[in-house]
N, C-alpha and C positions, 0 to 999 in steps of 0.2 A: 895569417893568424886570424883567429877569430873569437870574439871573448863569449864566454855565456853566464846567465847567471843562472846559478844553481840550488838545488833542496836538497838537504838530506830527510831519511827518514825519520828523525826527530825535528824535524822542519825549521832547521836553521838554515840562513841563506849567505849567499857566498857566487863571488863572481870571478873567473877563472880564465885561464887564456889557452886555447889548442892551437894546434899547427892546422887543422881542419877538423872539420864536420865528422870526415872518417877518424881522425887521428884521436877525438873525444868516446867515440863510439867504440874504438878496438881498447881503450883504455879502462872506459868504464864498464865493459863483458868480464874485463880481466881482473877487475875490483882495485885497480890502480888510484881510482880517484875518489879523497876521501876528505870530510868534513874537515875544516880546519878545527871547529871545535869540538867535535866530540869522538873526531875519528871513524866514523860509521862512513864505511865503503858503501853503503846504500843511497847513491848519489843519484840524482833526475834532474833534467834541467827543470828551470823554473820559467814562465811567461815572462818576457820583458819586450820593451817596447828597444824598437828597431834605432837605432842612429842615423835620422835622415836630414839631411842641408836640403835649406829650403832652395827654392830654382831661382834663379836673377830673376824672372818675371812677380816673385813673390816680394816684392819690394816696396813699401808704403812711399807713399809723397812726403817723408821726412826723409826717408833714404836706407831707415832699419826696416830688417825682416819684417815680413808677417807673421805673429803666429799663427804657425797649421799643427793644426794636428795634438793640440794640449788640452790638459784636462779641461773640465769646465770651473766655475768657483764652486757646486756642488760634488765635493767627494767625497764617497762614503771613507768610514774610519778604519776598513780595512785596506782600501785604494790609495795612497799617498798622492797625491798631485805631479810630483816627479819622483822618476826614479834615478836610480843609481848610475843608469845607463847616460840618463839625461845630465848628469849634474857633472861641473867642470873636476879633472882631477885635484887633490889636493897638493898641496906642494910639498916632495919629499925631501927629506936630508937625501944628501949623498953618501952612498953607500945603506941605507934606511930600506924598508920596501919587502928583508927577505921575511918567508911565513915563518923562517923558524924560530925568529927575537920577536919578543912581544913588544907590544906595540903600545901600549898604554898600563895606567897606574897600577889597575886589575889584573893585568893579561902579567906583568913582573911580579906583583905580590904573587901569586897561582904558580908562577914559575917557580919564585923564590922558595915555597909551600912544598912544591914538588920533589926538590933538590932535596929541602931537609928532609922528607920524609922516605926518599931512598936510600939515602946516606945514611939514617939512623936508625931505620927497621929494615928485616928481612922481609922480602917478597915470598909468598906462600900460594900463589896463585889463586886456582879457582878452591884450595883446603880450606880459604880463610874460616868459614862457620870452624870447621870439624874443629882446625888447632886452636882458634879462641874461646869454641869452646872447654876443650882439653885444659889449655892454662887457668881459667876463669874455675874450674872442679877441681885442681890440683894436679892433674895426671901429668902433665908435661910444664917444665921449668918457668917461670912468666918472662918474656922479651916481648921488645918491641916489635907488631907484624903488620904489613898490609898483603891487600888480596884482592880477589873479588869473590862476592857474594851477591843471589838473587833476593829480588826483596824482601820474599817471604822469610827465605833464611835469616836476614836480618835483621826482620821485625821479629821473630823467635828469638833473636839474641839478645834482643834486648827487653820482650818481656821475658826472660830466665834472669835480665839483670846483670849480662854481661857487655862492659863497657865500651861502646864501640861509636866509631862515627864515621860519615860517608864524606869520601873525600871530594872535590872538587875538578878532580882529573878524572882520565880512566890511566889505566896503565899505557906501558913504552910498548909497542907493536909497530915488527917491522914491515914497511909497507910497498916495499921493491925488492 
């Protein structure tokens, strides 16, 4: 097994576990491996610093490690002093850990968020402009809809004054 940490192309980051080096590579050709948060199959890995135990010879006259190999006290604010790699796991509940339960206060309200809003609007795919437009001029009945729409489309929809607002997710896409 080998973990990596990863970018997506909206450069969220995110660290992952493959069965190998090839097993990451045939995965991500195949657009299998994909942002926890935003869903974008446009994955890369990302530089991370290596996991290395220091050698018994590196052993201070108190008895603890040396440090090798750490940052300095000057780091710049894009550079963190440790990463992710470096830092101890945190401790899980049992049974806790899978990606698909949210993990915090955020991550539940968004879920919570999501739930209602498929539950009580119809999905209209990539129509949303055309049908919100349609309902917002009268030609087509008013209900509740979500969709997706590009920016432009939606910055026209709302200077024409039609009510809309950007949700927080993307849509359900199935990814195996």
């Amino acid at each position: 097994m080998i973990q990596y940490a990863l970018k997506c192309a909206e450069g969220h980051r995110f660290d992952s576990w493959f069965q190998s080096a090839a097993a990451f590579d045939k995965l991500a050709t195949a657009g299998m491996v994909s942002c926890a948060q935003c869903g974008s199959s446009q994955v890369e890995k990302a530089i991370m610093a290596p996991r290395v135990r220091p050698g018994r010879k590196a052993v201070s006259q108190v008895g603890e490690a040396e440090p090798r190999g750490t940052a300095s006290a000057k780091t710049s604010p894009q550079a963190p002093a440790t990463s992710a790699a470096s830092r101890p796991p945190a401790a899980v509940a049992p049974g806790a850990g899978a990606l698909s339960t949210p993990s915090g206060e955020l991550e539940a309200a968004v879920a919570e968020l999501r739930r209602k809003v498929e539950s009580n609007s119809d999905y209209v795919g990539k129509d949303f402009a055309s049908e919100a437009r349609a309902m917002h001029l009268g030609e087509t009945p008013e209900r509740a809809i979500h969709g997706e729409a590009k920016p432009e489309e939606a910055k026209a929809l709302i200077e024409e004054g039609v009510p809309v607002l950007p949700l927080p997710f993307l849509p359900n896409r199935k990814t195996n």
